[in-house]
NUNU-580202 format. One record per residue: residue number from 0; x, y, z of N, C-alpha, C in turn; residue in one letter. Coordinates in pm, 1 decimal. Layout:
residues N
<NUM <X Y Z> <X Y Z> <X Y Z> 'A'>
...
***
This chain:
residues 173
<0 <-1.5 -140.5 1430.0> <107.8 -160.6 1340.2> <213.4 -245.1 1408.5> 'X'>
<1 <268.5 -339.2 1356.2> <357.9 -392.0 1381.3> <542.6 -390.3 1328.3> 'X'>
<2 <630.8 -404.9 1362.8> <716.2 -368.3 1307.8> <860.5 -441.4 1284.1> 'X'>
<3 <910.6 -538.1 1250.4> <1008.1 -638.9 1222.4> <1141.9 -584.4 1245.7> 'X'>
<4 <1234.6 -662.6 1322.6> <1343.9 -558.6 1348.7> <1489.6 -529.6 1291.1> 'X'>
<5 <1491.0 -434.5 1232.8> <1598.9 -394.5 1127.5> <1774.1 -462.7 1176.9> 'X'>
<6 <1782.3 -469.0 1067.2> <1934.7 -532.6 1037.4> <2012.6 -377.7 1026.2> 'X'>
<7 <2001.9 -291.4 972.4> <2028.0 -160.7 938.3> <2000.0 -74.6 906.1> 'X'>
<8 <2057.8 58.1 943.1> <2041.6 180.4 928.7> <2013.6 196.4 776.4> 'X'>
<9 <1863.8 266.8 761.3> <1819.5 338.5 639.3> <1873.2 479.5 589.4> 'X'>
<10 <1837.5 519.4 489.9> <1871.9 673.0 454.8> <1810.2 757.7 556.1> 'X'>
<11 <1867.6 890.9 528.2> <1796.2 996.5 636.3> <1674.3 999.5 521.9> 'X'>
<12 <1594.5 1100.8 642.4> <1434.3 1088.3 604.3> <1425.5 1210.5 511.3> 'X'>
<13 <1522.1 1331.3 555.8> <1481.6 1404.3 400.5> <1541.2 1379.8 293.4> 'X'>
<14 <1599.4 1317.2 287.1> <1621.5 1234.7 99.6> <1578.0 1079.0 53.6> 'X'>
<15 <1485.8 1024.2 171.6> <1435.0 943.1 144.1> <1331.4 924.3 3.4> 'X'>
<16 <1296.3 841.1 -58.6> <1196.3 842.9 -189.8> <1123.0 711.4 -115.5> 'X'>
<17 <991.7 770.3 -110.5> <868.5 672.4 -108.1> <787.6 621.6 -237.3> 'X'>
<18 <803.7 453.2 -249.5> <705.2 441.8 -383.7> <608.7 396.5 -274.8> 'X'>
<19 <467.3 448.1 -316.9> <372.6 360.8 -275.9> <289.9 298.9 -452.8> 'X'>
<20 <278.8 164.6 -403.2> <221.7 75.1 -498.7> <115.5 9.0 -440.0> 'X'>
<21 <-4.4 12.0 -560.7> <-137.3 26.5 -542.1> <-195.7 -106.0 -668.1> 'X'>
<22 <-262.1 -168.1 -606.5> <-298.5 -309.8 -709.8> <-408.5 -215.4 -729.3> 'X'>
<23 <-473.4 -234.8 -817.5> <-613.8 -147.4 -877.0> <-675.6 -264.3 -1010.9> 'X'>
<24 <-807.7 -301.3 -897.4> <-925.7 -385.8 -995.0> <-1010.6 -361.3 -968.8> 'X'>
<25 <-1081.9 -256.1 -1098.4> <-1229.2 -183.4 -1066.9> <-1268.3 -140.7 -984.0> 'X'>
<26 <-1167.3 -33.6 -972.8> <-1191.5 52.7 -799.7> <-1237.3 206.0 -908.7> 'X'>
<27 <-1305.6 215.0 -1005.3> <-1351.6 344.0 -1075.0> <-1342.4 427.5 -932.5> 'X'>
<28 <-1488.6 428.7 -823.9> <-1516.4 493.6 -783.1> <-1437.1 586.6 -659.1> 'X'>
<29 <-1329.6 453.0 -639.9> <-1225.5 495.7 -537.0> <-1111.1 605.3 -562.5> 'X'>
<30 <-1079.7 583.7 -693.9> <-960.2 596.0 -762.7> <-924.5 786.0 -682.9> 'X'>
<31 <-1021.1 882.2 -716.2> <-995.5 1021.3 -759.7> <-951.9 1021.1 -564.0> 'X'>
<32 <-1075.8 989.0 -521.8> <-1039.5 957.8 -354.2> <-895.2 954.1 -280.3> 'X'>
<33 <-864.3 862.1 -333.1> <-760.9 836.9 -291.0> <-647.4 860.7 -313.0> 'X'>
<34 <-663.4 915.8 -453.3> <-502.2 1022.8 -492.7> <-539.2 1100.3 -422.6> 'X'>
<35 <-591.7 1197.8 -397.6> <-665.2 1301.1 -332.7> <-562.9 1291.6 -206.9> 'X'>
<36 <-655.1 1165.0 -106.8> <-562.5 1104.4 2.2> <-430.6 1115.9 35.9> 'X'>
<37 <-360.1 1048.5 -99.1> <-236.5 1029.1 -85.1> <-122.9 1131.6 -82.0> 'X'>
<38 <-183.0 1252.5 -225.6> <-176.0 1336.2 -211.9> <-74.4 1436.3 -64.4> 'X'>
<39 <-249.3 1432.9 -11.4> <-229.5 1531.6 92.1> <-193.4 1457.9 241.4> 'X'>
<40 <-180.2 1369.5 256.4> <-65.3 1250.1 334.9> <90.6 1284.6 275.9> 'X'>
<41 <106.4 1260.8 170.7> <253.1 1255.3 116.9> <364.6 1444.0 95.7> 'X'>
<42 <228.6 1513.7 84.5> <340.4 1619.8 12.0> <328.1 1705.5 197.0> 'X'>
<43 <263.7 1618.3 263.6> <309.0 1680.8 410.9> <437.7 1631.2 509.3> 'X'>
<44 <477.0 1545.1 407.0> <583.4 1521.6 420.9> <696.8 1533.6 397.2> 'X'>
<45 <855.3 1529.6 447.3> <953.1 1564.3 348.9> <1016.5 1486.6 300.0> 'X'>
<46 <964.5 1391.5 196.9> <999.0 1294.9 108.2> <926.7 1317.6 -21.6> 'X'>
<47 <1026.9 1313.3 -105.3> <1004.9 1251.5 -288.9> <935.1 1141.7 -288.4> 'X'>
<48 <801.9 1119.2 -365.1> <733.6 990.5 -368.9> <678.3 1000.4 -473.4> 'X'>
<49 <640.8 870.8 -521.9> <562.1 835.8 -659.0> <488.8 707.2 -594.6> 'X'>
<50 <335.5 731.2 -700.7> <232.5 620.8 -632.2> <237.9 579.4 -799.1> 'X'>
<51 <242.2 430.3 -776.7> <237.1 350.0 -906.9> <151.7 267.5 -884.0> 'X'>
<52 <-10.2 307.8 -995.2> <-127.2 240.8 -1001.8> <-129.3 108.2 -1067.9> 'X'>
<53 <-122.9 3.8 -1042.5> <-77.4 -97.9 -1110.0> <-207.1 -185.8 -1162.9> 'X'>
<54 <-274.0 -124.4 -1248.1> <-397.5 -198.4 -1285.7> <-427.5 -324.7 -1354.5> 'X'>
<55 <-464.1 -399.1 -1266.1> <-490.9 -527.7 -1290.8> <-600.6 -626.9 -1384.3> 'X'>
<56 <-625.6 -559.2 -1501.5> <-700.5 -578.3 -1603.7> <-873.2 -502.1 -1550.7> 'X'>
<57 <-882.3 -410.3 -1533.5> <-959.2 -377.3 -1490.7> <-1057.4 -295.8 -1608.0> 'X'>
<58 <-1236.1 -343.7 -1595.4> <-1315.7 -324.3 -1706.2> <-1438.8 -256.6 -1676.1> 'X'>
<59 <-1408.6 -137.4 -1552.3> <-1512.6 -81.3 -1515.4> <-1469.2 101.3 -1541.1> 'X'>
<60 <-1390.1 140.1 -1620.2> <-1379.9 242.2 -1650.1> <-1232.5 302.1 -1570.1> 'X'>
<61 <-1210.9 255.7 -1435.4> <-1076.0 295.5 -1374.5> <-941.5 327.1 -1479.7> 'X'>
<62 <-942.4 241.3 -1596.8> <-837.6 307.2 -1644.1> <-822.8 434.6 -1712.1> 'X'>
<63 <-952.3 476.7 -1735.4> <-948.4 663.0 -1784.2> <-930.1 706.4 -1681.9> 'X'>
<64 <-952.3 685.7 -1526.5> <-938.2 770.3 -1421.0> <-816.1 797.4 -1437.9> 'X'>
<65 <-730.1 662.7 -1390.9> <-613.0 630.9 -1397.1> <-488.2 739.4 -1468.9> 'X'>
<66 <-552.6 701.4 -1644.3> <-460.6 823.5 -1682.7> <-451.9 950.3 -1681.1> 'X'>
<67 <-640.1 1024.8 -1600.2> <-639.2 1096.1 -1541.0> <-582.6 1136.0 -1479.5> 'X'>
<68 <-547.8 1057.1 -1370.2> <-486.9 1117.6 -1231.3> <-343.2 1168.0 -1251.6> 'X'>
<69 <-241.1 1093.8 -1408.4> <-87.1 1074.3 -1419.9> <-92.3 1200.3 -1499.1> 'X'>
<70 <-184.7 1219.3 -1600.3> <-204.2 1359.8 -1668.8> <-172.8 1452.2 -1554.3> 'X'>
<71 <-291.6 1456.7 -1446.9> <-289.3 1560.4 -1321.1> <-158.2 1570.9 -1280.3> 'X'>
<72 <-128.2 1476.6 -1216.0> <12.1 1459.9 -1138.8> <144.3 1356.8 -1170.2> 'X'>
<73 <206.7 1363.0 -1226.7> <300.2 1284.4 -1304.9> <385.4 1213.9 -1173.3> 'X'>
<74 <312.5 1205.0 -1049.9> <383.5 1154.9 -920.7> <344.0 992.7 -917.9> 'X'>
<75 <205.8 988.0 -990.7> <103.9 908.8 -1045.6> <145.5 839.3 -1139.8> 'X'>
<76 <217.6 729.1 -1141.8> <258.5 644.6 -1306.0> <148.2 517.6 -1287.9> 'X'>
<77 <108.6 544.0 -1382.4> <53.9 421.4 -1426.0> <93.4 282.6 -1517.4> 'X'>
<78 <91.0 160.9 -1461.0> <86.1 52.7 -1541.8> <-33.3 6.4 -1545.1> 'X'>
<79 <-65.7 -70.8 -1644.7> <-193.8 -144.0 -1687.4> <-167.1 -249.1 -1720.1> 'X'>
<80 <-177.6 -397.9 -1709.3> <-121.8 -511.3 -1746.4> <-302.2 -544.9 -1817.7> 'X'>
<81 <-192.1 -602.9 -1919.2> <-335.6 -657.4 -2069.7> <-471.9 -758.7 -2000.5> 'X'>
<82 <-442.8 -831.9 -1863.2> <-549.6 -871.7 -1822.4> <-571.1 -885.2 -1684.5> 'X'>
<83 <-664.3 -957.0 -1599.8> <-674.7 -987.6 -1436.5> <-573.2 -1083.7 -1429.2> 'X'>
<84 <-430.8 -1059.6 -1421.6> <-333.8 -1168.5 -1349.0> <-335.2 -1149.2 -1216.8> 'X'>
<85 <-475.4 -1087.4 -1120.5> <-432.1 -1137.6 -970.7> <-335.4 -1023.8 -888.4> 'X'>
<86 <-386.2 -1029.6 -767.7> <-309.2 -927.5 -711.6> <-173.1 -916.2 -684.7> 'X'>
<87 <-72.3 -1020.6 -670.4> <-14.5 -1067.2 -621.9> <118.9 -1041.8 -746.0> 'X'>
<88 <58.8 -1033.6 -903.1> <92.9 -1012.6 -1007.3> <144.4 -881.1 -999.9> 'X'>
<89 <40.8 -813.2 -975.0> <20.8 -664.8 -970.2> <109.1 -651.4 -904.6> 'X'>
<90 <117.1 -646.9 -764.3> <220.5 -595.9 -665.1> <378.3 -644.7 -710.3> 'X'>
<91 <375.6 -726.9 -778.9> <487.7 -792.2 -827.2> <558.7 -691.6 -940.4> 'X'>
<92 <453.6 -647.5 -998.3> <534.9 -559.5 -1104.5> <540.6 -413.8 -994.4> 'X'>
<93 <434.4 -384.9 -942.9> <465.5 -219.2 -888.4> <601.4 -209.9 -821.8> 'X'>
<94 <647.8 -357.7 -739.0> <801.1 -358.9 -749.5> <880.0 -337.6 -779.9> 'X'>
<95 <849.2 -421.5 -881.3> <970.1 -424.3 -975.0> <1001.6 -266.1 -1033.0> 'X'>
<96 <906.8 -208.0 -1041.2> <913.5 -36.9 -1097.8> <917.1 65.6 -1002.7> 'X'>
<97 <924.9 -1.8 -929.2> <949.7 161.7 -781.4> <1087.6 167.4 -776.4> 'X'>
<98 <1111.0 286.6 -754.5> <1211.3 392.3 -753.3> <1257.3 415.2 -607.3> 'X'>
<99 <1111.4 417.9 -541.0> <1183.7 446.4 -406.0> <1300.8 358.3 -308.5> 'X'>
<100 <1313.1 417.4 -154.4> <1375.1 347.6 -87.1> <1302.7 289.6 -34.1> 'X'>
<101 <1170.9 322.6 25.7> <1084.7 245.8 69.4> <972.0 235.9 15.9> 'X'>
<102 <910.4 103.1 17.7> <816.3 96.3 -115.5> <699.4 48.2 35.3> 'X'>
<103 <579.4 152.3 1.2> <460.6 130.8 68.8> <347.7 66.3 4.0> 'X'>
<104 <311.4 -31.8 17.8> <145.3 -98.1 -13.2> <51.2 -98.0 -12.2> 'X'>
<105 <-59.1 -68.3 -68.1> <-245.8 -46.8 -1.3> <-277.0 -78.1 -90.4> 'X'>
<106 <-458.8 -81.2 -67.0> <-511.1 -133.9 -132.4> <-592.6 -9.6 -192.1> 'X'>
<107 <-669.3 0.7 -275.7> <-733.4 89.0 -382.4> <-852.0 123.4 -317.4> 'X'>
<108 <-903.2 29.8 -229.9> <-1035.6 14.5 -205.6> <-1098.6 149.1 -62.9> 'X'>
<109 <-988.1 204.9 -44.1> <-1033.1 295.5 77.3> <-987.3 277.1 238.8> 'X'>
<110 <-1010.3 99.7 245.9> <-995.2 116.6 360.7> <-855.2 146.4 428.2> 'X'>
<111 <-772.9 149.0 394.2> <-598.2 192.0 416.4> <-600.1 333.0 408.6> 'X'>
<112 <-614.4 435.5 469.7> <-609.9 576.3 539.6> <-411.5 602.1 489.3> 'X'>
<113 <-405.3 716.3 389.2> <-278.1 761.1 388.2> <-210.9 805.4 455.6> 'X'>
<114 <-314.6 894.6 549.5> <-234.2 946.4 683.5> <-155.3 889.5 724.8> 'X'>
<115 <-181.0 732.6 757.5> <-120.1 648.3 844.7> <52.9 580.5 786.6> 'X'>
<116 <51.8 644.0 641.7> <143.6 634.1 577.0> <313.5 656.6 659.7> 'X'>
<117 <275.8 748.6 718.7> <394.9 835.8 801.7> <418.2 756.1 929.0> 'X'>
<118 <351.4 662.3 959.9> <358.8 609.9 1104.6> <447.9 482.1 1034.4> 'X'>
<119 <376.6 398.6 948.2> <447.6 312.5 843.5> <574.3 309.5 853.4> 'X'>
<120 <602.6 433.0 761.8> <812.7 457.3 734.7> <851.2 513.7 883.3> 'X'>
<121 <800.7 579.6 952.6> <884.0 606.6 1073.3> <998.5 501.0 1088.3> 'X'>
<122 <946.7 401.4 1173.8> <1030.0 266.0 1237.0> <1119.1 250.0 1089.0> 'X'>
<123 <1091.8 228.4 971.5> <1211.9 184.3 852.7> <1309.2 329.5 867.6> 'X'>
<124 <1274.9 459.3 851.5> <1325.3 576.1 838.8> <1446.3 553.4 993.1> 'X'>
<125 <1382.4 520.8 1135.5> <1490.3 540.7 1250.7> <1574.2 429.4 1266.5> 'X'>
<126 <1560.7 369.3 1145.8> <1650.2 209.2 1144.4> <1583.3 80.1 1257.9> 'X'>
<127 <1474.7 139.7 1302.8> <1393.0 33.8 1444.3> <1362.6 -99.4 1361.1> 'X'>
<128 <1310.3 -91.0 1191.9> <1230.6 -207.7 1122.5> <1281.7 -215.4 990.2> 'X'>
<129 <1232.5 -316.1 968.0> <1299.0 -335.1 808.3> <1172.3 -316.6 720.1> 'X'>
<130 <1056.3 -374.6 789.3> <932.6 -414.2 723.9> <843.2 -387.5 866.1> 'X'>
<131 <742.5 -308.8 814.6> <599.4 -265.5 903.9> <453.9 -342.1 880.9> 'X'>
<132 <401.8 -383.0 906.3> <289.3 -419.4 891.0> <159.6 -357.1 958.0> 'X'>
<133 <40.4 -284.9 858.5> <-54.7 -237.0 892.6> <-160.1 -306.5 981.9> 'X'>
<134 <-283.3 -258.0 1012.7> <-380.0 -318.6 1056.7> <-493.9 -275.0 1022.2> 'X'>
<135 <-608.4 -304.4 953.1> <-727.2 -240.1 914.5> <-840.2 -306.1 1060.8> 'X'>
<136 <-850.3 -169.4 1150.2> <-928.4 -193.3 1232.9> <-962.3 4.0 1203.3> 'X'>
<137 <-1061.1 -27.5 1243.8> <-1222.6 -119.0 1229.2> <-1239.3 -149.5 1110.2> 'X'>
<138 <-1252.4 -282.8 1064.5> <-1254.9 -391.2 963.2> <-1388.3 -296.9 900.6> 'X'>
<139 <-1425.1 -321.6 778.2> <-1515.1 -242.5 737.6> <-1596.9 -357.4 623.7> 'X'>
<140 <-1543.0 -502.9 632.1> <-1576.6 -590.9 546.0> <-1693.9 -665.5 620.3> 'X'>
<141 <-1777.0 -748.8 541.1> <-1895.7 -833.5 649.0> <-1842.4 -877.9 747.2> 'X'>
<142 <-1929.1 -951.7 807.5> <-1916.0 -1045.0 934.5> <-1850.6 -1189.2 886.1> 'X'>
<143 <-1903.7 -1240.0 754.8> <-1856.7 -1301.7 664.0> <-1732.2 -1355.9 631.6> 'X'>
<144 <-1669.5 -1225.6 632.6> <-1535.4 -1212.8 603.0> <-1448.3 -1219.5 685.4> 'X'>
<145 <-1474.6 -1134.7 792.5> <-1404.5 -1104.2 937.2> <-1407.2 -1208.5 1015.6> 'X'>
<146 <-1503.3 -1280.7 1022.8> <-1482.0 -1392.9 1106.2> <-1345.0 -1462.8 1031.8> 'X'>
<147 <-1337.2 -1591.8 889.8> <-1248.9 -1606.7 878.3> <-1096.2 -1575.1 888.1> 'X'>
<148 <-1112.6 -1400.0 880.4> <-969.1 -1369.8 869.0> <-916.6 -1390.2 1004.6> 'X'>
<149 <-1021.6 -1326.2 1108.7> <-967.6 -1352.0 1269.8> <-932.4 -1506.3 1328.8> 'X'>
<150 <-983.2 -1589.7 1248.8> <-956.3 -1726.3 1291.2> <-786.6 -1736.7 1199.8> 'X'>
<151 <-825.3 -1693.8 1085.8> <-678.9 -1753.2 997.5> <-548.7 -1650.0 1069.8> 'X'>
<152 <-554.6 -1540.8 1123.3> <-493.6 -1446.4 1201.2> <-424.7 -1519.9 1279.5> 'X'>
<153 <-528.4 -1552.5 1391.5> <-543.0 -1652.3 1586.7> <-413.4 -1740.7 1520.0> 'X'>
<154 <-461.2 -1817.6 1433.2> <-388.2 -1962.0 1391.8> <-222.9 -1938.7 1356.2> 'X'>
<155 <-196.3 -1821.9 1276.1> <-135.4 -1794.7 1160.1> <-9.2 -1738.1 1275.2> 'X'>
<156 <-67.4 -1639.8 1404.2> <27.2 -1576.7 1485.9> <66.5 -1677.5 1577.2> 'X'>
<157 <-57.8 -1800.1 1645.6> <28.9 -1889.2 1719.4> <159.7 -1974.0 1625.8> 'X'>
<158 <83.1 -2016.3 1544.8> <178.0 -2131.6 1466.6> <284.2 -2046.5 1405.7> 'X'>
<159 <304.9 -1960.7 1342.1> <469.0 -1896.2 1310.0> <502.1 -1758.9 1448.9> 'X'>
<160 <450.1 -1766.2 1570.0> <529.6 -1676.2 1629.8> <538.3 -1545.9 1646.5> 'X'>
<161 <506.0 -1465.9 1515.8> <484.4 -1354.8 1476.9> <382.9 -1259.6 1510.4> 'X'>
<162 <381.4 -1156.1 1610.3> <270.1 -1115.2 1680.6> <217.8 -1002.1 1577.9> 'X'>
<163 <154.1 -1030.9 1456.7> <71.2 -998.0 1406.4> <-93.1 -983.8 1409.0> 'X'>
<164 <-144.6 -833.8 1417.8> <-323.7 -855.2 1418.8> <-396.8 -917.4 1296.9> 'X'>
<165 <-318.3 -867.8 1174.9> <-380.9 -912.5 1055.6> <-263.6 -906.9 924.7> 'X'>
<166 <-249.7 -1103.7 971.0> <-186.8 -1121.1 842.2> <-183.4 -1069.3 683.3> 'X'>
<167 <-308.5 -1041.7 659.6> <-326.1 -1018.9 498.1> <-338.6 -870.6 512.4> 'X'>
<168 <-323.5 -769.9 596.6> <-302.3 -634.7 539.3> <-236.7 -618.7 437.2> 'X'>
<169 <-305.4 -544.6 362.7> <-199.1 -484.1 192.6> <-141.8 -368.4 273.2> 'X'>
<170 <-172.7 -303.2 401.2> <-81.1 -217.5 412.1> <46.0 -204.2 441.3> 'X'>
<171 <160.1 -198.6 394.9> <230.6 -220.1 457.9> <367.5 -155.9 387.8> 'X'>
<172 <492.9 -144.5 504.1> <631.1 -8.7 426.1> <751.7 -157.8 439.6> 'X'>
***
């Protein structure tokens, strides 16, 4: 994890509100998982939080989970936007609708561990960061994949400075 260094002091940590916002495209199988996850990551904590599923036109059944999960737990709001506008869309609105003070990021797909949620807000919570950045190691994507990202990484940390492992983590507080 990496951690950017704060301009100022945040709220204290027990009245802090965590949104975590979640892009979701045809993650059916992930979905129950990972509330599950978040769940039991979040209420071990002493913060108010809401996870806002921000589904990104998705046509593999995830959105019955979805209103599943907000039925279950109303911590769970769901948006659904009318088609695939892209992730970037998505995260754009889960923004715009979080409540919290600190708004956390992942991806739907599993590999972002909630646990690690708490290590995240630490540094924003002791005023150390403004912004955290995750790391998904051990990469769990092909060889395919991983190769490019480690080259666009190498490139991405010499040329802006920024001692980042992995630029494109969605994880992040």
């Amino acid at each position: 994890m990496t951690a950017a260094p704060s301009s100022e002091p945040t709220a204290d940590a027990s009245t802090s509100r965590v949104s975590i916002v979640v892009a979701v495209y045809n993650e059916r199988d992930s979905l129950r998982t990972l509330a599950a996850e978040i769940t039991a990551a979040m209420d071990a904590l002493p913060h108010a939080w809401e996870v806002l599923l921000v589904d990104d036109g998705s046509t593999d059944g995830s959105r019955a989970i979805e209103a599943e999960l907000h039925a279950a737990d109303p911590r769970f709001r769901v948006v659904q936007l009318r088609r695939n506008f892209g992730k970037a869309a998505a995260m754009s609105t889960g923004f715009r609708l979080a409540t919290g003070d600190i708004v956390v990021t992942m991806d739907a797909d599993l590999q972002d561990d909630p646990a690690g949620i708490r290590d995240l807000i630490a540094p924003i919570l002791d005023g150390s960061a403004d912004l955290v950045s995750g790391w998904k190691y051990p990469r769990r994507d092909p060889l395919g994949k991983r190769l490019p990202s480690k080259l666009y990484n190498t490139v991405t940390r010499v040329a802006s400075g920024v001692d980042l492992h992995d630029m494109n983590c969605g994880f992040k507080a």
